[in-house]
N, C-alpha and C positions, 0 to 999 in steps of 0.2 A: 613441200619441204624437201631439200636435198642433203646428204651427206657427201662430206669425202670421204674416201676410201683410198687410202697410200696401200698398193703393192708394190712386192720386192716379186719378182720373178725371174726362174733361170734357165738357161739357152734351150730345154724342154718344154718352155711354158710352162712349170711347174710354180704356184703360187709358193712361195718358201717366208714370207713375212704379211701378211694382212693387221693393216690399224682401222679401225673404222670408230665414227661417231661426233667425229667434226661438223660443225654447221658447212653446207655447201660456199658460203662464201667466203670461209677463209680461205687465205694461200696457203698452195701446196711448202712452200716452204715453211711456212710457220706451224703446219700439222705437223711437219716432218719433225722440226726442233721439238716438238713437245713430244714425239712419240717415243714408246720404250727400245725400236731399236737406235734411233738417233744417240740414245745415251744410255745404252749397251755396248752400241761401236766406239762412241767416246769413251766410254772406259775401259774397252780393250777386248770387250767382250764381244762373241757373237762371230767377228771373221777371222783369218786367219791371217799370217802377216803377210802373204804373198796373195791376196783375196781381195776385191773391193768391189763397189757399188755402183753402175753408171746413170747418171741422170743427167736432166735438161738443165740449162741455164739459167733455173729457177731456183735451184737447189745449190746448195753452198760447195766450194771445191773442198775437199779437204782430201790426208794422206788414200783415205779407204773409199771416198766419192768421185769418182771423175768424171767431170762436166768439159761440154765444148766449149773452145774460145769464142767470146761472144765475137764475131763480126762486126767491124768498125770498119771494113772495106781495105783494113792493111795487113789482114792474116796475108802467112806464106803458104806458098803449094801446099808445102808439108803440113801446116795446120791444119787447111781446107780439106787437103786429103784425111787426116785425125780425124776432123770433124765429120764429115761423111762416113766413116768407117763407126764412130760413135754412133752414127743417126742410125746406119743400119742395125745395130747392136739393142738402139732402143727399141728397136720396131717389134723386134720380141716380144716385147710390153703391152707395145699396140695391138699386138696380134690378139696375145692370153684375153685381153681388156677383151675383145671384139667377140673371144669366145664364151669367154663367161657369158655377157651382155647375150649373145646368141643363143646357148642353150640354154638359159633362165632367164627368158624374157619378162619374169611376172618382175626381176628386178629392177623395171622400169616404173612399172605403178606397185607399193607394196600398200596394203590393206592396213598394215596397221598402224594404230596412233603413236605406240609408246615406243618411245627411243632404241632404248634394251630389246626387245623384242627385232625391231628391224636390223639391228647391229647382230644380232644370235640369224636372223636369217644371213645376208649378206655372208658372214663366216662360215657358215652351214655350206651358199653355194661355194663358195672357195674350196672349200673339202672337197666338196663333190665334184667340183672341174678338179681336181689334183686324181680323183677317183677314174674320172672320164680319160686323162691323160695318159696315166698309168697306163689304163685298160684298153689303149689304145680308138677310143671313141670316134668312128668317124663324123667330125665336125661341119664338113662342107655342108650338110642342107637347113645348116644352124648360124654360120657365120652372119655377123652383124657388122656392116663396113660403115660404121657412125666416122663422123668426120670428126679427130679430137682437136680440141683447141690449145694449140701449143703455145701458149703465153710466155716473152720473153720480158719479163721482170727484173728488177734491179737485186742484184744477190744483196741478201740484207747480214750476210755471213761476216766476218773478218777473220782473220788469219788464216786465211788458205793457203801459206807456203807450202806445207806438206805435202796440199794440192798440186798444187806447181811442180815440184819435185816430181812427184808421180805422174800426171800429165805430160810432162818435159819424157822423160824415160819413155812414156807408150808411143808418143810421137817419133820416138827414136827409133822406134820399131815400125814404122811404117813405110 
């Protein structure tokens, strides 16, 4: 059995949001929609007005998530450069991911049966990688370089003007 696990992380690799408890085959998007910060941020709660979220192409645009232009082969310089600048931004994600996964290897195979118990560990190592972070942990003979599978899915979202608008602005800055 697999779960998802949605983290929020920030430019320290500090885990600052963990959802767990999804079956492994839903999409990431649809855990996200159901999760408490999805609709903490939707009501205003949780970031700041000048604060927002970066995710893949999976994930809906909105004012406080910004997602790359999906490539159709007619983005501009400027997009392409956005989006690259985004991809490096995400890789922070990839990194934290590779290091949890690396110092708590047992989160590969977990022993037990019951839901709640795997979801109370999973959170447990989240803690504890924020603890190893902190503490400044040397990670290198821990690192786990799994290949993640970056699935580009059809955003199931609407109304992403807000997106737009903020996407349009970050792009303006590049």
């Amino acid at each position: 059995m697999t779960l998802m696990v949605q983290l929020v992380v920030d430019d320290m690799m500090l885990i600052t949001d963990a959802y767990v408890g999804w079956p492994g085959s839903v999409h990431d998007a649809r855990v996200f929609r159901n999760s408490p910060l999805y609709h903490d941020v939707e009501d205003g709660h949780k970031l700041a007005e000048h604060q927002y979220l970066i995710g893949d192409t999976a994930y809906p645009l909105r004012s406080w998530l910004v997602t790359p232009f999906k490539d159709n082969g007619h983005l501009s310089q400027q997009q392409r450069r956005f989006n690259r600048m985004l991809s490096g931004k995400r890789q922070v994600v990839e990194r934290a991911i590779g290091h949890l996964k690396g110092r708590f290897r047992r989160l590969r195979e977990l022993m037990f049966h019951d839901i709640s118990q795997i979801c109370q560990f999973i959170m447990a190592t989240c803690v504890m990688h924020n603890l190893c972070v902190l503490s400044d942990d040397d990670v290198s003979s821990f690192i786990n370089f799994d290949d993640q599978d970056d699935m580009e899915l059809e955003n199931i979202f609407a109304d992403a003007t807000g997106g737009h608008v903020r996407r349009n602005a970050l792009v303006a800055q590049c």
